[in-house]
C-alpha positions in Angstrom: 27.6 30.7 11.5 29.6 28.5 8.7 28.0 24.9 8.1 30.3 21.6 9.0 28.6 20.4 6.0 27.6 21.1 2.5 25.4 18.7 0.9 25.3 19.5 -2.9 22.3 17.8 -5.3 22.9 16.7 -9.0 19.5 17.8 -9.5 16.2 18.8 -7.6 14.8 15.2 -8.2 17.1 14.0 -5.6 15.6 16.1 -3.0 14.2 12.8 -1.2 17.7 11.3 -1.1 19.0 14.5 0.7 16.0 14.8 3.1 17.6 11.4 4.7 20.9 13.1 5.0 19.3 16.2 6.5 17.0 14.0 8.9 19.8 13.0 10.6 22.1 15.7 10.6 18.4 17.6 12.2 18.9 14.9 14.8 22.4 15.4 15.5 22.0 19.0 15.3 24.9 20.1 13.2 25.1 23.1 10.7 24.4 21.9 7.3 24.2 24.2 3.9 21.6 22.4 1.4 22.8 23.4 -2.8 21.6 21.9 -6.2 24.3 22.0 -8.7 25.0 20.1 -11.8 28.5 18.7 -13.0 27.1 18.7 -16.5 25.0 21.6 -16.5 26.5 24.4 -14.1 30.1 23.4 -13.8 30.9 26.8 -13.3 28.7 26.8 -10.4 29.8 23.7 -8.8 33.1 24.9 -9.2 32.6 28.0 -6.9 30.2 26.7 -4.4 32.6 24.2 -3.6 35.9 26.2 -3.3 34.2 28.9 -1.8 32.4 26.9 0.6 35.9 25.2 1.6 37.7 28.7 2.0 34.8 29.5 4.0 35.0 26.5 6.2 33.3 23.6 5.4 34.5 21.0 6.2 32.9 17.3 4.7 31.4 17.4 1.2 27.9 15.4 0.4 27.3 15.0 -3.3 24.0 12.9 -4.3 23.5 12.3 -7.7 22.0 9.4 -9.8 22.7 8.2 -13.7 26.2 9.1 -15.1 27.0 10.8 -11.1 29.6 12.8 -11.8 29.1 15.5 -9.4 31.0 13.8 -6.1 33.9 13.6 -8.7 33.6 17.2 -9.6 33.3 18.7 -6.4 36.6 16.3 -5.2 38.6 17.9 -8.1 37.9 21.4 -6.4 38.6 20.9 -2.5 40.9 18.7 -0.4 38.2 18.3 2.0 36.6 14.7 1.8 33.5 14.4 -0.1 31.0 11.1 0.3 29.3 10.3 -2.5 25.5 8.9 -3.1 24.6 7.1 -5.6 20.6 7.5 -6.3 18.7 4.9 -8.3 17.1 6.9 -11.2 17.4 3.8 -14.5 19.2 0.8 -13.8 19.0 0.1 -10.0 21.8 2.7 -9.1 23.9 0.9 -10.3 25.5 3.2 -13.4 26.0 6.0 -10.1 27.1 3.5 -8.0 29.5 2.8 -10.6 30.6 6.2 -11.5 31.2 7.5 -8.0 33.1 4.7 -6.7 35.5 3.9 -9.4 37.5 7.7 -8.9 41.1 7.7 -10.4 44.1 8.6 -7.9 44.3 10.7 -5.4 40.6 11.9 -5.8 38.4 9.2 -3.8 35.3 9.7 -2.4 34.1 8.1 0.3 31.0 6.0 -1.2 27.8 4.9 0.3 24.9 2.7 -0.8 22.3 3.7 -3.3 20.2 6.3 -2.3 21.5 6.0 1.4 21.3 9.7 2.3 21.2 8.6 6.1 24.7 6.9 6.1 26.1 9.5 4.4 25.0 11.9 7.4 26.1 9.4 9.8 29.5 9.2 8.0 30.2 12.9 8.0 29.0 13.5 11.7 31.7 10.5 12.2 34.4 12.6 10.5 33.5 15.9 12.1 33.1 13.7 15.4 37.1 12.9 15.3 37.3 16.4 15.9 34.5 17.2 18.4 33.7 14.9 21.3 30.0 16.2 21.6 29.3 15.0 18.2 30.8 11.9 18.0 28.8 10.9 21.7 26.0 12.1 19.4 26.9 9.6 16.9 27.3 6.9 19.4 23.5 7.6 20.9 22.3 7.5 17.4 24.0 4.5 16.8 22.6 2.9 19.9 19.4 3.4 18.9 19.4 1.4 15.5 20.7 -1.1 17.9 17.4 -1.1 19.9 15.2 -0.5 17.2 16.9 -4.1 16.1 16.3 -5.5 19.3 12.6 -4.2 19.5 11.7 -6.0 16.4 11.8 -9.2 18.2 8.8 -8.0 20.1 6.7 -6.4 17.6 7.1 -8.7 15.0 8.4 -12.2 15.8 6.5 -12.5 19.2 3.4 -11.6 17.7 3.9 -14.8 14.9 1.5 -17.9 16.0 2.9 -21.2 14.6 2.4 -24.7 15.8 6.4 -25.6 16.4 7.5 -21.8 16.9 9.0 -21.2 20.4 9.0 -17.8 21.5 9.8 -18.2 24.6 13.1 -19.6 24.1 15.8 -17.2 24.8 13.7 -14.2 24.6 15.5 -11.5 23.6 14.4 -8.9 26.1 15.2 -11.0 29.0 18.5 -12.3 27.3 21.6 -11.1 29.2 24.2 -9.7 27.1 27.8 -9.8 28.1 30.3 -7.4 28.2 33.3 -8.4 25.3 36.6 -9.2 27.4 39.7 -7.6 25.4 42.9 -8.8 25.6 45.2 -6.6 24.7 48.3 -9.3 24.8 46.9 -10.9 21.9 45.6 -8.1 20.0 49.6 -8.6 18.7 49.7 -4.5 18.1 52.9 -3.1 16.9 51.8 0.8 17.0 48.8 0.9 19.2 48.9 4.8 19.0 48.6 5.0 15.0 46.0 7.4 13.5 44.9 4.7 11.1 44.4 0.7 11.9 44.6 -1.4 8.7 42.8 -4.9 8.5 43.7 -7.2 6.4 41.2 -10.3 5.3 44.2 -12.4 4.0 47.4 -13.3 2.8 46.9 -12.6 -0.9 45.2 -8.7 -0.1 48.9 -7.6 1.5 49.9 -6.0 -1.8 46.7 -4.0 -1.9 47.6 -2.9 1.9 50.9 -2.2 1.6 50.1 0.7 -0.8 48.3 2.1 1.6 51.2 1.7 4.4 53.8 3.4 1.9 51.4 6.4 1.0 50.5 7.1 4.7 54.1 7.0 5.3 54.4 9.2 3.0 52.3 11.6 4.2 53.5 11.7 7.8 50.5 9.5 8.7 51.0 7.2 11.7 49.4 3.4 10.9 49.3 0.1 12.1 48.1 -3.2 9.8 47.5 -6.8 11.0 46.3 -9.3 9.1 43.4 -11.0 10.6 39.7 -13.0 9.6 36.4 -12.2 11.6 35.3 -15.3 10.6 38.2 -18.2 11.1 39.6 -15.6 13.9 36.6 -14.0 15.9 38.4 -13.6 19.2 41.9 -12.4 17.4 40.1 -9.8 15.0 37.9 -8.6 17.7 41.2 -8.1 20.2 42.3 -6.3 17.7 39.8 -3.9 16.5 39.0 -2.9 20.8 43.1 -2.9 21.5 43.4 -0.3 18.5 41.5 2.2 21.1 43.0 5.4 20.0 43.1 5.1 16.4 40.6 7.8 14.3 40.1 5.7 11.1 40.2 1.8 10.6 41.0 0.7 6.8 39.5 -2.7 6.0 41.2 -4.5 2.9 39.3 -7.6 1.7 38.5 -10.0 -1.5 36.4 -12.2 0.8 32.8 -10.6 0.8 33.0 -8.4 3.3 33.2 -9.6 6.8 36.3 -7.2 7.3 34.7 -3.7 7.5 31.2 -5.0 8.3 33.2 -6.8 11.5 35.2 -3.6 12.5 32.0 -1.2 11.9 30.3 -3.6 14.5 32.9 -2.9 16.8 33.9 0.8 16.7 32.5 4.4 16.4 35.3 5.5 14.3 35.1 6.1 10.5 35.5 3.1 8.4 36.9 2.8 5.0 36.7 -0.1 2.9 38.6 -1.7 -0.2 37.2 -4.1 -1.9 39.4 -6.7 -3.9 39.8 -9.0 -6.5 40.7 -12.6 -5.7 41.8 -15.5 -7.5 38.7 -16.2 -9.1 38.3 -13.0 -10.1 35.2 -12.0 -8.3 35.2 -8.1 -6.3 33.4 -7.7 -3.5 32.0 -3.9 -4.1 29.1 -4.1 -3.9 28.8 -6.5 -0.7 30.9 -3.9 0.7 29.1 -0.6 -0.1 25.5 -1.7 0.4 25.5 -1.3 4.3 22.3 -1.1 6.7 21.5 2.2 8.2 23.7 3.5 11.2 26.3 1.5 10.0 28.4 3.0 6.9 31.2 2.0 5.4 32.9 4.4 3.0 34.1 2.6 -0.2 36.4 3.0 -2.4 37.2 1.7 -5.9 37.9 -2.0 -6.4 41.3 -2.6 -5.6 42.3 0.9 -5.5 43.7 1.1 -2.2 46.2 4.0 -2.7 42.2 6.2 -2.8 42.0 4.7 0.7 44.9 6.3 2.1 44.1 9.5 0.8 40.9 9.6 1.8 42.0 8.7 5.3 44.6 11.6 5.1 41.6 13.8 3.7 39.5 12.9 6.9 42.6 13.6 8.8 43.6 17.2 7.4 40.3 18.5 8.9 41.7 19.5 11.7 45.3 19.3 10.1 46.7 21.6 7.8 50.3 20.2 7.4 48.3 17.7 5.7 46.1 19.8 4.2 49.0 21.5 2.3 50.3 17.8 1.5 46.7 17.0 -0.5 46.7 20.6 -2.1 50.1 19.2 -3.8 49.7 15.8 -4.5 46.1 17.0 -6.4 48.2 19.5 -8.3 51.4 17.3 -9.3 53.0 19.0 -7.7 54.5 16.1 -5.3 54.2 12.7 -6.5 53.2 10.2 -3.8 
């Protein structure tokens, strides 16, 4: 039986990253192929696991590596399959690999997590496969559901154990608190395309430029979007409207130089594969790292700092999975042989 998955290590040092990402892919019980290869050291050898293992089938890419992290690069320059990168803290906090994987030139991305998050990165490829394969992605959602409770158990084993003189525990206790049902409407969801492949959020006015390079390159590439420019924050009920109305889309983009309520808000909403674009702003701050750094269950996959163009290929990447019309698209853009 070929793997769904191939999760590649810089070096056997990671093995405690991977042993997240093959905890939950254990869990969710899909085929996974376990390799340690190095950019620097075995080129030759990343080289051929990866093309081999993509002629062979496989279908999402894992690369963990820490320090100068160039492996997720490598193995992207050898497959049009998407490849999720994690960054492992080895010197400086994860930071250098964090650096390194994120910050990919056009049309390589790779779909980052957060340092040494070897769970998400699971969780992000069984989300990808999951577009594909209902039994998965209800596997997914069970999963996800119980992070949820895990959350919601905490309140009992920790907080309603705590004695203080002024603390009320009683007050709106959480396992007798009644949670209701969100109430969508779709009228002012304000959807031009609710049957696009790929929902874009925008977190304001001044990101439009980044999303509109994603809107052109999807176009380009046959891709059927949607964008709406929206806050979570100054418009809850509007962005939330939106996020539920967008029902049938596979992949939700979230463009933002606002921290980053965008795809933290639409991952708390939907199943679906999230991809994030962190931006610039006037003062010149980038949200990256706010972006990347997710809790477990919930990941968001990154891209470089205003590099939104990465977004849409990496979207299209997801997409050619189970679509080789744009699967031969990818194959030519990575070669120059088009230009997108």
């Amino acid at each position: 039986m070929t793997p769904k998955i191939m999760i590649i290590l810089g070096s056997g040092s990671d093995i405690e990253i991977a042993e997240k990402s093959m905890n939950i892919l254990e869990k969710l019980e899909i085929p996974y192929s376990l390799k340690i290869a190095s950019a620097h050291r075995t080129p030759n050898l990343v080289r051929e696991i990866v093309t081999q293992g993509t002629n062979a089938g496989i279908e999402v890419f894992i690369g963990i590596a820490g320090l100068a992290a160039h492996l997720p690069g490598t193995i992207a320059a050898f497959t049009p399959r998407p490849v999720i990168g994690v960054p492992v803290d080895v010197k400086t906090g994860g930071i250098d690999a964090l650096q390194s994987i994120v910050q990919m030139p056009y049309p390589s991305p790779i779909a980052t997590v957060g340092i040494d998050r070897g769970d998400n990165a699971a969780i992000l490829a069984a989300q990808f496969i999951g577009l594909y394969d209902e039994e998965v992605r209800q596997k997914v959602i069970n999963l996800r559901k119980e992070y949820a409770e895990k959350v919601k158990r905490s309140n009992e084993e920790i907080v309603q154990k705590i004695e203080k003189k002024f603390l009320q525990n009683d007050f709106l206790r959480i396992k007798n608190l009644e949670i209701n049902k969100i109430e969508v409407d779709e009228n002012e969801a304000c959807c031009k395309n609710q049957d696009a492949e790929v929902a874009i959020i925008v977190g304001r006015q001044n990101d439009v430029v980044n999303a509109k390079k994603i809107t052109t390159l999807l176009d380009r590439l046959k891709i059927t979007h949607d964008m709406k420019v929206v806050c979570p924050i100054r418009s809850t009920k509007k962005f939330t409207n939106y996020v539920k109305s967008m029902k049938n889309a596979k992949i939700f983009i979230g463009v933002s130089s606002n921290s980053s309520q965008v795809t933290g808000g639409i991952v708390g909403l939907t199943d679906r594969p999230v991809i994030g674009v962190p931006c610039t702003n006037e003062y010149g701050d980038d949200y990256m790292l706010t972006t990347v750094s997710m809790p477990p269950g919930v990941p968001v996959a990154t891209v470089g700092i205003n590099n939104s163009k990465n977004a849409a290929v990496l979207a299209a990447e997801i997409l050619a999975i189970n679509n080789p019309d744009i699967t031969g698209l990818l194959d030519k853009l990575k070669d120059k042989k088009i230009n997108l």
